[in-house]
N, C-alpha and C positions, 0 to 999 in steps of 0.2 A: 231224532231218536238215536242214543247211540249203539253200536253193534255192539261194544262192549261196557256196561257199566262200572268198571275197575279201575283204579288208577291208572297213569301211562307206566311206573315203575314200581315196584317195589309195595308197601303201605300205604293205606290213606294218607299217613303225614308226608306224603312224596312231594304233594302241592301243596306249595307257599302262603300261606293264610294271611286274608287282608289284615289291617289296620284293625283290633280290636278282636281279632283271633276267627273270622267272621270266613265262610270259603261262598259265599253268596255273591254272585256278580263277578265279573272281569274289573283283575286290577289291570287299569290303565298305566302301564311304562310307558313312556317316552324311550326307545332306545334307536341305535342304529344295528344297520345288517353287521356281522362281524367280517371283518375285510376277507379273511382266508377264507369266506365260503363265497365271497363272488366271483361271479363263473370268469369275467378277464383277471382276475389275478388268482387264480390258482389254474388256469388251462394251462398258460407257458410255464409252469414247475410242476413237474410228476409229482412230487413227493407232497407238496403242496395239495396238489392235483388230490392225493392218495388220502390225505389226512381231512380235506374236506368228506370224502367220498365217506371216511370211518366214521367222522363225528353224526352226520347223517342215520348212518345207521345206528349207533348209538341214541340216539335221540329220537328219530322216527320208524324203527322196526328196519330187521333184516328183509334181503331179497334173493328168491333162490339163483344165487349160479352170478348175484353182480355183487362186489364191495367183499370186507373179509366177513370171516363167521364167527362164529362165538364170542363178538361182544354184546350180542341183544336178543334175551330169547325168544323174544315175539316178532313177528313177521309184522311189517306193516300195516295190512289186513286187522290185525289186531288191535291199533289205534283207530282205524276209522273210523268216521258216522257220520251220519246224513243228518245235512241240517238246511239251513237256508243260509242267503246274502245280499242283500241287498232285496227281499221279496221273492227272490227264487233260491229252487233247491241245489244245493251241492252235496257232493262227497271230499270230506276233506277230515285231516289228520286232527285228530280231535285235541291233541296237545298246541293248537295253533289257534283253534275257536275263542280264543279271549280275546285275543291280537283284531280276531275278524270283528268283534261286536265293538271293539273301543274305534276299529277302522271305521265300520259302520256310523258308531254313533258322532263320531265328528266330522265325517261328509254330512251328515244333517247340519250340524251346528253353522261347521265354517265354509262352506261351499253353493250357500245356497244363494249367490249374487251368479253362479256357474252351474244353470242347472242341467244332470245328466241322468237320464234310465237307461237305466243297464237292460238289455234285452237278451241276453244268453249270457250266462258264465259255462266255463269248467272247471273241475278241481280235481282228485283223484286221477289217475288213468293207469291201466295196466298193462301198460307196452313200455318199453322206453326208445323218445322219439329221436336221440341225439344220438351219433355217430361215433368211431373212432375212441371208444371206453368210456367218453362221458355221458351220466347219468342226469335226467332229466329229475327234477324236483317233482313233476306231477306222480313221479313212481311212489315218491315218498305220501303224496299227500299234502305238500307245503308249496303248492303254484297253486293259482287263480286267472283264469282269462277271463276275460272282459269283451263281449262283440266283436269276435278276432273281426268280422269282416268291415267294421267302421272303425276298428284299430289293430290294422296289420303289421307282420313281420316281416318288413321290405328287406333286409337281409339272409330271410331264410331261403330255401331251395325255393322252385318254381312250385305251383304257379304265385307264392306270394308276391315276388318282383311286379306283376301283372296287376296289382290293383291300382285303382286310380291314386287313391293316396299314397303312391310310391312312386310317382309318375310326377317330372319338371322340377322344378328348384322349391327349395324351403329352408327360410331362413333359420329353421328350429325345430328339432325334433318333434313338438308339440303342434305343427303342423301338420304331421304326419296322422294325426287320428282324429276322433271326432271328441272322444274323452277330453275333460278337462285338464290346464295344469295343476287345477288347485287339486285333484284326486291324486295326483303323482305325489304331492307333499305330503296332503294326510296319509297316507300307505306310508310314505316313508318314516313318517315321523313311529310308527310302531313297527319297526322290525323289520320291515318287507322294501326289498330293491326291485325297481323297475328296470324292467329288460332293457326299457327305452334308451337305457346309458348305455347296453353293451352294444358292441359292431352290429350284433342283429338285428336292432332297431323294432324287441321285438316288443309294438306299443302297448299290445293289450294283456300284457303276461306282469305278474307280480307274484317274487316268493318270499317265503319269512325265512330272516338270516337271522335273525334278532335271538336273544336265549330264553328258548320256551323257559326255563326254569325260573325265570324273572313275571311270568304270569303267574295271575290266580283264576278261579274259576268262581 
């Protein structure tokens, strides 16, 4: 159900019409995250730092009192809606839901020699959990967790250190959780980077870097 039936910007012609002029269904891209919104290279350059934080808000609704203002008249809030993922419900930025059903439907396809149930996600959240002026992606609406407690953020503050699966040697990040590797690929192959690459290790987190504008709905 979405909270808002509108486009994300502007007119209906705002979104990109498939193949045949058709707005039925998610077009599937293939794309990557775009480098200057992943959190290790734009943390050590402020300005870097500042121009992810604006395109964000550009693209996913303002937030009172974080990022500048008057480049997006809608607040976050305004994009959202509640849908499902994988069989349960989320709250998530609705300019990103094309990306989730092309992610969805090629964990069916190409995954199933590696099979996984997802037993709790999150999406949305309206706090921001990160420190020191950086802006968490759940603010926006554009992160996804996955079973933090069978794929944990063994880099983050206590008590994540403290789970087992951050505890003794591993030859591979992908030891570190119960999720597959073949789900880190398909994720990536549309848009969305895995925390698991950055220092935090954080396994069960994925956000979309990729440019919504390149979707269809």
């Amino acid at each position: 159900m979405l909270v808002m039936a509108l486009p994300p910007r502007g007119d209906a012609s705002a979104d990109p019409p498939r193949a045949g002029g058709s707005h039925a269904g998610p077009k599937c891209v293939k794309q990557k995250p775009q480098r200057f919104l992943i959190r290790s290279n734009y943390l050590p350059h402020p300005r870097l730092h500042e121009r992810s934080l604006r395109y964000r808000v550009e693209e996913y609704g303002h937030l009172d009192g974080i990022g500048p203002s008057g480049v997006n008249p809608h607040p976050v809030t305004y994009y959202l809606e509640h849908t499902t993922f994988l069989g349960l419900p989320i709250q998530v930025n609705r300019r990103i839901t094309p990306a989730m059903r092309c992610v969805e439907a090629e964990l069916a396809r190409s995954c199933r020699r590696s099979p996984y149930t997802a037993k709790a996600i999150g999406g949305y959240r309206d706090y921001n959990s990160y420190r020191h002026g950086e802006v968490t992606n759940h603010l926006f609406g554009i992160a996804i967790d996955i079973d933090p407690q069978d794929n944990p953020c063994c880099g983050c503050v206590d008590p994540w250190p403290d789970n087992p699966r951050c505890k003794g040697h591993a030859s591979s990040i992908y030891q570190r959780m119960a999720m597959p590797e073949c789900w880190v690929k398909v994720f990536e192959k549309y848009g969305f980077y895995w925390l698991g690459h950055d220092q935090l290790q954080d396994t069960m987190h994925y956000e979309f870097l990729g440019n919504p504008d390149r979707l269809g709905r």
